[in-house]
C-alpha positions in Angstrom: 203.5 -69.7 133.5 202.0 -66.2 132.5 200.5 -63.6 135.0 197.3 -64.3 133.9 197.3 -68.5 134.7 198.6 -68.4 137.7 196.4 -65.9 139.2 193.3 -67.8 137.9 195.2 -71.2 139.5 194.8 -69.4 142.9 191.7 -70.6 143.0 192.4 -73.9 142.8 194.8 -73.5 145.8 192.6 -71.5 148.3 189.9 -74.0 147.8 192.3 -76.7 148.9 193.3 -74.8 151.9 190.2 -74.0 153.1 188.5 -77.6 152.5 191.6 -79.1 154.4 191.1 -76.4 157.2 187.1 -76.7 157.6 188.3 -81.1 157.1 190.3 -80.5 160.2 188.0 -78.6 162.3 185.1 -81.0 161.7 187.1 -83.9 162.7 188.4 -81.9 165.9 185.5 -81.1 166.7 184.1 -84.2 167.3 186.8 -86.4 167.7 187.9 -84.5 170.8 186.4 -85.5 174.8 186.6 -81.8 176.3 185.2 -79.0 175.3 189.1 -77.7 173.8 187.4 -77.2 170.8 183.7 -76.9 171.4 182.8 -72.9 171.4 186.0 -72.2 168.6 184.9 -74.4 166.4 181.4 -74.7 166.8 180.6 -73.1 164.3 181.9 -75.3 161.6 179.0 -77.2 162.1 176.2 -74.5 162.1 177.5 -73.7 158.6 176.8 -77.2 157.4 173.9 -77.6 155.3 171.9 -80.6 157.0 172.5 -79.0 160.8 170.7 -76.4 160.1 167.8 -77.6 157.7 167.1 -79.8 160.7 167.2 -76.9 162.7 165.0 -74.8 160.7 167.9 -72.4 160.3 165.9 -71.1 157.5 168.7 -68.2 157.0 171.3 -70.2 156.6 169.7 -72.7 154.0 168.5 -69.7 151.9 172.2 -68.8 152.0 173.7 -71.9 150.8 171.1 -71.6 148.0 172.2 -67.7 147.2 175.6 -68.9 147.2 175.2 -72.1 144.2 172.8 -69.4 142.0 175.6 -67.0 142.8 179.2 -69.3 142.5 177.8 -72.5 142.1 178.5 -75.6 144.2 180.9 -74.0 146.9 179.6 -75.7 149.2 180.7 -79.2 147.9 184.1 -78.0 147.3 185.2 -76.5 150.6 182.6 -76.9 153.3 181.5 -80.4 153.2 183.8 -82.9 154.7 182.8 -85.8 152.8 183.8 -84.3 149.4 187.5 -83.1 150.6 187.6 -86.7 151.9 186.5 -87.9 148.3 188.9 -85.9 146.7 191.5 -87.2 149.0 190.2 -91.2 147.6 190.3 -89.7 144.3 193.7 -88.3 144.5 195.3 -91.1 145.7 193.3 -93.5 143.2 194.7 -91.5 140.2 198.6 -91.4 141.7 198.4 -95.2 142.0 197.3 -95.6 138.3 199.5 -95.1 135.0 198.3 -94.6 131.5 194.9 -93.8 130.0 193.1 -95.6 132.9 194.0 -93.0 135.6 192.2 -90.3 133.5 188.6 -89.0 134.2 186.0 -89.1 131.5 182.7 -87.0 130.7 179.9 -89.2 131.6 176.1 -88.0 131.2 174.2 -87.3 134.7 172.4 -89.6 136.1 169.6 -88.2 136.5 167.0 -90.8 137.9 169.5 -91.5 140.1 169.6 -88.1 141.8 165.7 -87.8 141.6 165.6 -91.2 143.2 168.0 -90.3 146.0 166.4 -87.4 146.9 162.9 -88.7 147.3 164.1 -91.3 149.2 166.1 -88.4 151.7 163.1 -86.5 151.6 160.4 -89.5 152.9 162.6 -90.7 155.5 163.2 -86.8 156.9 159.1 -86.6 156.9 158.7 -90.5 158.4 161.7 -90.2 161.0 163.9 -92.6 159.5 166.9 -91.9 161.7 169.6 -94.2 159.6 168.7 -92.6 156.1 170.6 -89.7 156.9 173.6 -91.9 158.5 174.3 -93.3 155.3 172.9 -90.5 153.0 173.8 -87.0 154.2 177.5 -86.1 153.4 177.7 -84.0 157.1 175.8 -86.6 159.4 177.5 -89.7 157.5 181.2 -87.9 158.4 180.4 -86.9 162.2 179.0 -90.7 162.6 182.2 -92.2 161.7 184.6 -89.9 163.7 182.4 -90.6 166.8 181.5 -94.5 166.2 185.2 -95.3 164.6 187.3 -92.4 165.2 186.7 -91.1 168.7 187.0 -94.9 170.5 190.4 -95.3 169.3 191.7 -92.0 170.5 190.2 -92.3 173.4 191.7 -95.7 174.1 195.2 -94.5 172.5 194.7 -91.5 175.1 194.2 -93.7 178.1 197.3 -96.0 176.8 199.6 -93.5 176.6 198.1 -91.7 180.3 199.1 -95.2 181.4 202.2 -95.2 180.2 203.5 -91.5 181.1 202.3 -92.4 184.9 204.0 -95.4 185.1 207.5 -94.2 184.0 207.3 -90.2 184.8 207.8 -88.7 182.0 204.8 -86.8 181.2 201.4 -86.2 182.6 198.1 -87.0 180.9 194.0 -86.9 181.7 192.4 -90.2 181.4 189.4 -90.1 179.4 185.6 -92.2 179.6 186.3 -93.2 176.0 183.3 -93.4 174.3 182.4 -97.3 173.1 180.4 -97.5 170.1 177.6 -100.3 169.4 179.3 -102.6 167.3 176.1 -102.1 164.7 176.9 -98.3 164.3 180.7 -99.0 164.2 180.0 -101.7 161.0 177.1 -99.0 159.4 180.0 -96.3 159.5 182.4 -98.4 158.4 180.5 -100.1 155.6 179.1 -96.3 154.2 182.4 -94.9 154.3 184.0 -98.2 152.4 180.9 -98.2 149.7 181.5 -94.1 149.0 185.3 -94.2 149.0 185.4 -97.4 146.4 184.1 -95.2 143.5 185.6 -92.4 144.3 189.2 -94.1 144.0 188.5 -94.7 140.3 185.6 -91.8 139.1 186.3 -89.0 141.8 183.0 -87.3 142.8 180.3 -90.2 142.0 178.7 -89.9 145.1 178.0 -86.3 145.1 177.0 -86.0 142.0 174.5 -89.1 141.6 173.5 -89.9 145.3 173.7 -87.2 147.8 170.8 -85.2 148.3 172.4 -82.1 149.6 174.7 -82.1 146.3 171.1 -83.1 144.0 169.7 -80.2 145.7 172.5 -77.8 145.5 172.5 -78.9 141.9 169.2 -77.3 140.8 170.4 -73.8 142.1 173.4 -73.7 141.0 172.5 -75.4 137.2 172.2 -71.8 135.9 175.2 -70.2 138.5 176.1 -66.8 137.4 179.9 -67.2 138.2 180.5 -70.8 136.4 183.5 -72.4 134.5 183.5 -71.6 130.9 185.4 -73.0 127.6 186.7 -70.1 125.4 187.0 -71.9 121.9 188.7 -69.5 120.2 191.8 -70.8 122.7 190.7 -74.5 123.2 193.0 -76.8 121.3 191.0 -80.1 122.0 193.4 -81.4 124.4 191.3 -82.6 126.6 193.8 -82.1 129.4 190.1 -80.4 131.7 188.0 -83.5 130.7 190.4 -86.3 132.0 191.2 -84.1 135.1 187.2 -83.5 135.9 186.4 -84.9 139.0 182.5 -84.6 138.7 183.2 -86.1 134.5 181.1 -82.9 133.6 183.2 -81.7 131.1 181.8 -82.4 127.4 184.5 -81.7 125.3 182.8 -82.7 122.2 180.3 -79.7 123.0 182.8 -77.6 124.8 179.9 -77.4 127.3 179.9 -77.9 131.5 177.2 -79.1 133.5 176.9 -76.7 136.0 174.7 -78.9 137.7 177.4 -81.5 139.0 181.0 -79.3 138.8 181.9 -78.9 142.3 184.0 -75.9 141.9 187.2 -77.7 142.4 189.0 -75.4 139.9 191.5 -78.6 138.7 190.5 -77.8 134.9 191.6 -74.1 135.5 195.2 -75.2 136.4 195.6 -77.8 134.0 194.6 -76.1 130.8 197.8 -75.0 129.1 196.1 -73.0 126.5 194.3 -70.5 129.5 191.2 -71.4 127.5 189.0 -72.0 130.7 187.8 -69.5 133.1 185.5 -68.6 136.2 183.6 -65.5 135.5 180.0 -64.8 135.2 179.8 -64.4 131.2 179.8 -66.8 128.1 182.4 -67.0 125.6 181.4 -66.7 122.1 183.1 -67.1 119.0 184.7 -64.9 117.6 184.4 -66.6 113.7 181.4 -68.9 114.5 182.0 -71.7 112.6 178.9 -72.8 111.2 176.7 -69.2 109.7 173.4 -69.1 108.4 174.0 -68.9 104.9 171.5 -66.2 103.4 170.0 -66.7 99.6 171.9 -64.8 97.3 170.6 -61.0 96.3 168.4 -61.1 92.8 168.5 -57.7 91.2 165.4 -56.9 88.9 165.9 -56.6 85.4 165.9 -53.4 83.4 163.2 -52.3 80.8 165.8 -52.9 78.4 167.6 -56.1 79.1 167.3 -58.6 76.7 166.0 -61.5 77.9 164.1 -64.5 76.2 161.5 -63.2 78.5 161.8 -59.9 77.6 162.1 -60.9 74.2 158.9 -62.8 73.8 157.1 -60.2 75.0 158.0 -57.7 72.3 157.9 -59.9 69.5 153.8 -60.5 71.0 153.3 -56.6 70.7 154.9 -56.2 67.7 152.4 -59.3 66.3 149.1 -56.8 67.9 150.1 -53.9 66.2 150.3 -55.7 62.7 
């Protein structure tokens, strides 16, 4: 692997560690009864994009915005828990498949979809509509499910293993008021997260990129990103190797073009092209030896006094007829 691959696959590896880290925290944070984790890691959650539209945090939401002109979709990739937990689904999916049918494919955006999703987001935010958000917004959705499905069973795991250190000795625990969910919000968490994993296991990032508002919204910023993942053709061999590894199936190989719109910044093309053909930067490859030229008219040079032609030649023959 040269110099120059592996330091563009870094990218792909940081962004794992620090979606896996923020993953962690979220679920900590939440999932735990005390305060352990409360003031370190309560800031996970102010850095999430609903939170702190809610909030009016109108800093913050200007900032995610600077960051998707700026990067692109960052946020989706490492921040929001919902997409490492896709990527997770998606992961697995493609392991448990062989052949053709565990590769990705470019699919056009969906479009109405997106505008659809959104508008509904956006009513229900202005109305009140409490459970739109539950089973909309990639933040909300994820803390509902640790604390409706999550947090009970730790809590009575807790309190079973209290039990059993003070009955036999050998280690001393708190008991916990574990928190029992209504058995509506348990099946609403369970059902969203069921309904957003199933396509993920076969097309990856489906649900960010056609039903999410916060990834629709995201999208328009970061459709023209100035940092972006670009094709150089002079060094793409048609392999195809980015398009079936795509998550978001933005990758038009036919076109050598990427929608900037839905890639989630995942980096996964990066470290499987073996030609180094694909990079994150903030230009645009051309090529070098376009391969279709505008083809100018060829160059006509005027004809001398003297050149015989059968025009020319008419023309004296007329002259010599006027001076007879």
């Amino acid at each position: 692997m040269s110099k120059r691959h592996s330091s563009r696959t870094g990218l792909r590896r940081w962004r794992i560690v620090i979606s896996v880290a923020i993953f962690v925290m979220v679920t900590l944070l939440w999932v735990e009864y005390s305060e352990l984790f409360l003031r370190p890691l309560g800031w996970v959650s102010r850095i999430q994009v609903f939170p702190v539209a809610v909030g009016l945090s109108v800093t913050m939401i200007i900032f995610w915005l600077l960051v998707a002109v700026l990067f692109g979709r960052v946020y989706c990739s490492s921040v929001c828990p919902v997409g490492t937990w896709l990527d997770i689904i998606g992961s697995a999916g493609r392991k448990s498949r062989k052949g053709p049918s565990r590769d990705y494919r470019y699919s056009p955006p969906l479009t109405r979809w997106r505008y659809i999703s959104l508008g509904v987001f956006a009513v229900s935010m202005i109305a009140g509509i409490a459970i739109i958000p539950v089973v909309m917004e990639p933040y909300t959705m994820y803390s509902r499910f640790v604390i409706n499905v999550i947090k009970p069973v730790w809590g009575w795991l807790n309190n079973q293993l209290a039990s059993i250190g003070n009955a036999t000795g050998w280690w001393d625990m708190y008991y916990v008021g574990h928190i029992e969910a209504s058995v509506f919000a348990v099946i609403l968490s369970i059902v969203t997260f069921i309904a957003i994993s199933i396509p993920a296991w076969f097309y990856g990032r489906t649900f960010c990129n056609s039903l999410c508002p916060v990834g629709t919204i995201l999208g328009f910023a970061a459709s023209r990103s100035i940092w972006h993942i670009d094709i150089d053709t002079d060094l793409c061999t048609n392999c195809r190797k980015c398009e079936y590894s795509c998550k978001a199936s933005c990758i038009n190989l036919n076109d050598h073009t990427i929608d900037s719109s839905r890639c989630v910044n995942c980096f996964d093309c990066i470290d499987v092209c073996p030609d180094d053909a694909i990079f994150y930067r903030p230009t645009r490859k051309q090529l070098s030896i376009p391969m279709m030229q505008r083809l100018l008219p060829p160059k006509v040079s005027a004809p001398s006094a003297s050149a015989s032609t059968p025009v020319a030649g008419l023309t004296d023959s007329m002259n010599k007829q006027k001076k007879d």
